[in-house]
Backbone as numpy.savetxt, mean C-alpha at the origin, in Angstrom:
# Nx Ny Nz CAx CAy CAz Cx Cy Cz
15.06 -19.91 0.92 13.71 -20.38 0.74 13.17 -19.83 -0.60
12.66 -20.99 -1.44 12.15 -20.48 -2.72 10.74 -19.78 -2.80
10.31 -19.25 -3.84 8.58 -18.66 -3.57 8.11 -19.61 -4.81
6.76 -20.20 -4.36 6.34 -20.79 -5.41 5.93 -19.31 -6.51
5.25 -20.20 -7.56 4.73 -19.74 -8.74 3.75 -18.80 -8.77
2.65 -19.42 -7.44 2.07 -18.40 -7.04 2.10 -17.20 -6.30
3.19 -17.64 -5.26 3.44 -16.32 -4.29 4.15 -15.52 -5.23
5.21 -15.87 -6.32 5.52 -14.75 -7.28 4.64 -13.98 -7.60
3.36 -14.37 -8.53 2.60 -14.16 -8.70 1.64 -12.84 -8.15
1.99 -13.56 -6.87 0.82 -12.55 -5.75 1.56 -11.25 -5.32
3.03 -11.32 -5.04 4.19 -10.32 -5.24 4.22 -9.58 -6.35
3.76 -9.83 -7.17 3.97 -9.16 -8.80 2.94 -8.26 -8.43
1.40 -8.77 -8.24 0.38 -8.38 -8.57 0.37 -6.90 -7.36
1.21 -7.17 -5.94 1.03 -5.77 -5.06 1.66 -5.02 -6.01
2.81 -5.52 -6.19 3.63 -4.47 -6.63 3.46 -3.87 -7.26
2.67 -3.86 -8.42 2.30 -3.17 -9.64 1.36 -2.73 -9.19
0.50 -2.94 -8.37 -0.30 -2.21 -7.92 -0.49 -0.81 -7.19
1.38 -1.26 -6.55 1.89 -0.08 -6.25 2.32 0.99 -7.31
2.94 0.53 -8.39 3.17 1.18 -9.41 2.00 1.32 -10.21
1.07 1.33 -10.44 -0.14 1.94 -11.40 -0.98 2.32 -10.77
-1.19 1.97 -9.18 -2.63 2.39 -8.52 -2.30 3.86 -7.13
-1.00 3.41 -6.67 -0.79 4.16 -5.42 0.20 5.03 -5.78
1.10 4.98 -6.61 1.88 5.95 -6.65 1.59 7.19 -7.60
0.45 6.73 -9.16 0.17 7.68 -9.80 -1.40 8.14 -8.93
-1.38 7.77 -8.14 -3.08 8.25 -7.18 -3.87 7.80 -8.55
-3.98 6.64 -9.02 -5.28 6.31 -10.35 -6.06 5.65 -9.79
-7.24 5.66 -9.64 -8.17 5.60 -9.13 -8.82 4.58 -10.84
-9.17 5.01 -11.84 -8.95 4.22 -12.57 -8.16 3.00 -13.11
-7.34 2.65 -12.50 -6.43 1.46 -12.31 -6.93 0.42 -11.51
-7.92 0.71 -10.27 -8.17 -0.17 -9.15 -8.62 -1.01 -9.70
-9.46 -1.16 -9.95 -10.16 -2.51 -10.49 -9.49 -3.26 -11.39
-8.64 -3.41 -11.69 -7.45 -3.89 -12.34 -6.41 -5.02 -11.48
-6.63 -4.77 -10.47 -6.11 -5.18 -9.09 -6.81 -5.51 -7.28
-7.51 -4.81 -7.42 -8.61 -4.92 -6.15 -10.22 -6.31 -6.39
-10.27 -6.79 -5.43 -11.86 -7.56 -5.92 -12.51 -6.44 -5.47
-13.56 -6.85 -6.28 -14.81 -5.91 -6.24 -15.52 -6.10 -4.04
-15.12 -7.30 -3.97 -15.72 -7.63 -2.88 -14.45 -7.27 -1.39
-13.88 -6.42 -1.86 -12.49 -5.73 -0.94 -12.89 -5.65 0.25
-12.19 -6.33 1.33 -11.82 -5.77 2.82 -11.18 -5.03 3.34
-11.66 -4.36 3.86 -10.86 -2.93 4.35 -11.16 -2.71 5.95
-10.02 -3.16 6.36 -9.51 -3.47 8.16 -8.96 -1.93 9.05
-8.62 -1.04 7.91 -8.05 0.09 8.56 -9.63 0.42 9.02
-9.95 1.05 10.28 -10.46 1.53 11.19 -11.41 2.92 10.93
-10.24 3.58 10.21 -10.67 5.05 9.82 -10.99 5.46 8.42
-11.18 4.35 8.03 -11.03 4.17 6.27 -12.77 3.79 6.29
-13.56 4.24 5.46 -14.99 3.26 5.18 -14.42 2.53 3.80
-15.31 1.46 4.24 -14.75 -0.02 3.61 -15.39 -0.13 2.18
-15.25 -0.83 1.25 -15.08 -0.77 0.11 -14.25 -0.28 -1.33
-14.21 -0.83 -2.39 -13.91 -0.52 -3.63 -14.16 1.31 -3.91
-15.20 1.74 -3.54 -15.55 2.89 -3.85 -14.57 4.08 -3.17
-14.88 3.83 -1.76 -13.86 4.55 -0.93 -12.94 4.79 -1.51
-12.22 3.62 -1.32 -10.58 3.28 -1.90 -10.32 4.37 -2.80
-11.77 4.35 -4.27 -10.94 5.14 -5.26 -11.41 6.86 -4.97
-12.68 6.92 -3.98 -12.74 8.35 -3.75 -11.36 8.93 -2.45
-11.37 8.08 -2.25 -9.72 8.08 -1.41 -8.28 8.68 -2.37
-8.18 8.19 -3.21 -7.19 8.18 -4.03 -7.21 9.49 -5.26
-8.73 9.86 -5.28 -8.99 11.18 -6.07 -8.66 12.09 -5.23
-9.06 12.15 -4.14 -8.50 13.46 -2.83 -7.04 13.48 -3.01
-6.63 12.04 -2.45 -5.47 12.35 -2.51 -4.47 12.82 -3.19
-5.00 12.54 -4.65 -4.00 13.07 -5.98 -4.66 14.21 -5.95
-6.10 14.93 -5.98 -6.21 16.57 -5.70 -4.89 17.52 -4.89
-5.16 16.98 -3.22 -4.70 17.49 -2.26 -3.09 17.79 -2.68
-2.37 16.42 -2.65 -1.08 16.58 -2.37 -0.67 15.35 -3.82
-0.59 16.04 -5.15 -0.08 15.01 -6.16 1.20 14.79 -6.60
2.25 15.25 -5.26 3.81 14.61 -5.54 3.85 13.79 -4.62
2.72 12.89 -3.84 2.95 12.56 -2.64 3.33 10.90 -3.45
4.49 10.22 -2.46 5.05 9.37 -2.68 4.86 8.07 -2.19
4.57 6.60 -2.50 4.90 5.69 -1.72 6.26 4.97 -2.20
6.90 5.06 -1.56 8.63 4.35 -1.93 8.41 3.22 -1.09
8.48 2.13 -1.95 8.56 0.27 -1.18 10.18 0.51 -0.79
10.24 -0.08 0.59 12.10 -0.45 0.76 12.23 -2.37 0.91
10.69 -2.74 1.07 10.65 -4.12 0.95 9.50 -4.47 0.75
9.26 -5.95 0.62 7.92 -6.51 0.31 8.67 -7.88 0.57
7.56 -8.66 1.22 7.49 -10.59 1.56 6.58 -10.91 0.89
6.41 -12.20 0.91 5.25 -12.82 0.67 4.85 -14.21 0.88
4.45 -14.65 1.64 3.93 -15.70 2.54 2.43 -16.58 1.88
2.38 -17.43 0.98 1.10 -17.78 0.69 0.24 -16.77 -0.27
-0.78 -16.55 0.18 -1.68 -15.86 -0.23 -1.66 -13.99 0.49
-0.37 -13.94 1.08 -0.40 -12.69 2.20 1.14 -12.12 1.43
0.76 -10.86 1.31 2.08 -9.66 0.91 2.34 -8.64 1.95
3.13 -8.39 2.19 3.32 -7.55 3.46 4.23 -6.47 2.58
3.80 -5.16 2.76 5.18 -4.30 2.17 4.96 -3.41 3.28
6.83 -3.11 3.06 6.96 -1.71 4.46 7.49 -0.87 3.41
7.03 0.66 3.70 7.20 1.71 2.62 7.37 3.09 3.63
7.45 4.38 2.86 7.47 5.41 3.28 6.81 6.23 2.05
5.91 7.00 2.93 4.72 7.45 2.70 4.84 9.01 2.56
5.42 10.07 1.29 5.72 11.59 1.75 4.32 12.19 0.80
3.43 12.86 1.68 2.66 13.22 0.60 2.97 15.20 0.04
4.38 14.93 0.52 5.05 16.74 -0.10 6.84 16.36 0.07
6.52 17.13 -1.26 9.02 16.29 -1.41 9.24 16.92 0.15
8.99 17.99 0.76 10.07 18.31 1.87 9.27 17.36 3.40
8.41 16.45 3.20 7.58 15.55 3.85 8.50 14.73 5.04
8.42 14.87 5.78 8.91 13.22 6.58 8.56 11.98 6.50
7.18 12.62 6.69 6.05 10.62 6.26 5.58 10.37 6.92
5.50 8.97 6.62 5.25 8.10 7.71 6.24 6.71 7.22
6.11 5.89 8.22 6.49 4.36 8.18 5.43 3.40 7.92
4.76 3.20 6.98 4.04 1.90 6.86 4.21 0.87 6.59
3.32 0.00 6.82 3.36 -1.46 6.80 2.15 -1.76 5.98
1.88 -2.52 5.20 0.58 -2.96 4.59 0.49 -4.31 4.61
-0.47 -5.31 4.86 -0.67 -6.66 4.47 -1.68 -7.05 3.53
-1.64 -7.22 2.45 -2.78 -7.78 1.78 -2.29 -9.39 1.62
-4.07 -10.03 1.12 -4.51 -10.79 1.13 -4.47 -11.05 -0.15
-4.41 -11.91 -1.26 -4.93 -12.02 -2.83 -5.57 -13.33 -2.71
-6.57 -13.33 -3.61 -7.50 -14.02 -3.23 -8.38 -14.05 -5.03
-8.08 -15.59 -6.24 -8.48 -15.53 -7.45 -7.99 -14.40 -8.70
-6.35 -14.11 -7.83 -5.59 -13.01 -8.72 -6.21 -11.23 -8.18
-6.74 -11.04 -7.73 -6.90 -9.69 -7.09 -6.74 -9.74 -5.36
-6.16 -8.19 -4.91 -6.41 -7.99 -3.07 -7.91 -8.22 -3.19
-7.56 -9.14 -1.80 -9.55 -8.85 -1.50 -9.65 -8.56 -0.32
-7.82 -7.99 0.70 -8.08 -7.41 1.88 -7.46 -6.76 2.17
-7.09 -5.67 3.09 -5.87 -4.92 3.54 -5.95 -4.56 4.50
-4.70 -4.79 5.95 -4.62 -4.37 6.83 -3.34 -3.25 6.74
-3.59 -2.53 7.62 -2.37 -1.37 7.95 -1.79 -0.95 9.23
-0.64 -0.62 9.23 -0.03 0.23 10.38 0.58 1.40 9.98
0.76 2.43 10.93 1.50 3.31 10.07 2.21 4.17 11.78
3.37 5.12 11.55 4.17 5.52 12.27 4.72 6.66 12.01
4.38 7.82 12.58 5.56 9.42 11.58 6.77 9.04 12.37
7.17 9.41 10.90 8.73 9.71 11.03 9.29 11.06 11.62
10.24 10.93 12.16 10.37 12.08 13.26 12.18 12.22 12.79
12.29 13.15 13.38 13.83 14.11 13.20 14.21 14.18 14.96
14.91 13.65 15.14 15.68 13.74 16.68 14.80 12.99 17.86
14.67 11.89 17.21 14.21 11.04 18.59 15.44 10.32 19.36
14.96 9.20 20.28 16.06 8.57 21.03 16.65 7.89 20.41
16.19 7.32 19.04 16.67 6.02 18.70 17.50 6.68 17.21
18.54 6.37 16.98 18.93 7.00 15.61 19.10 5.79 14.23
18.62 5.13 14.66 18.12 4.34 13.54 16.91 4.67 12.58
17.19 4.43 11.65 15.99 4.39 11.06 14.48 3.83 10.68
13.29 4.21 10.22 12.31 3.38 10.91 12.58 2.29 8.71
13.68 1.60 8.63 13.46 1.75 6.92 15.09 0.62 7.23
């Protein structure tokens, strides 16, 4: 199955987003990539543009080797889905996330999430990746 022009497009635009916004914690980058008019579905998150980047200043304070490593990304229309692992310290486990954004006039204008720790000796010896 081919991706049109646009879903490339809309694939390009997470991705780099991942690379300039989430992985260096830049908070100055967002708006580069986010609409100003952003949805924000995670629960525990307060919603908006602002958050997001006072979100992303903590986080590069707190813990600034912390990692998001993509092991995939889809993209369906106007919808990007990436599953990643999340270490916010090198000797970290993580977590397992999932992200879905929305793009919407060349920027996200939504994001839903899941997320899962990664664990050392459960039942299942597969990996969550």
């Amino acid at each position: 199955m081919s991706r049109t022009p646009q879903e490339e497009a809309n694939l390009k635009l997470v991705l780099d987003m991942f690379a300039q916004v989430l992985n260096p914690m830049d908070s100055g980058a967002v708006d580069r990539f986010i609409s100003p008019g952003y949805i924000q579905h995670n629960q525990s998150v307060e919603p908006g543009v602002a958050s997001l980047k006072a979100f992303l200043d903590m986080i590069r304070e707190q813990t600034p080797k912390a990692v998001h490593d993509v092991k995939r990304a889809f993209v369906d229309g106007d919808h990007v889905t990436v599953h990643y692992h999340v270490r916010r310290w090198p000797d970290d486990l993580g977590w397992a996330v999932i992200d879905i954004f929305r793009v919407e006039n060349g920027l996200i204008a939504e994001h839903w999430d899941v997320m899962q720790d990664v664990i050392e000796g459960g039942p299942n010896p597969n990996s969550p990746f």
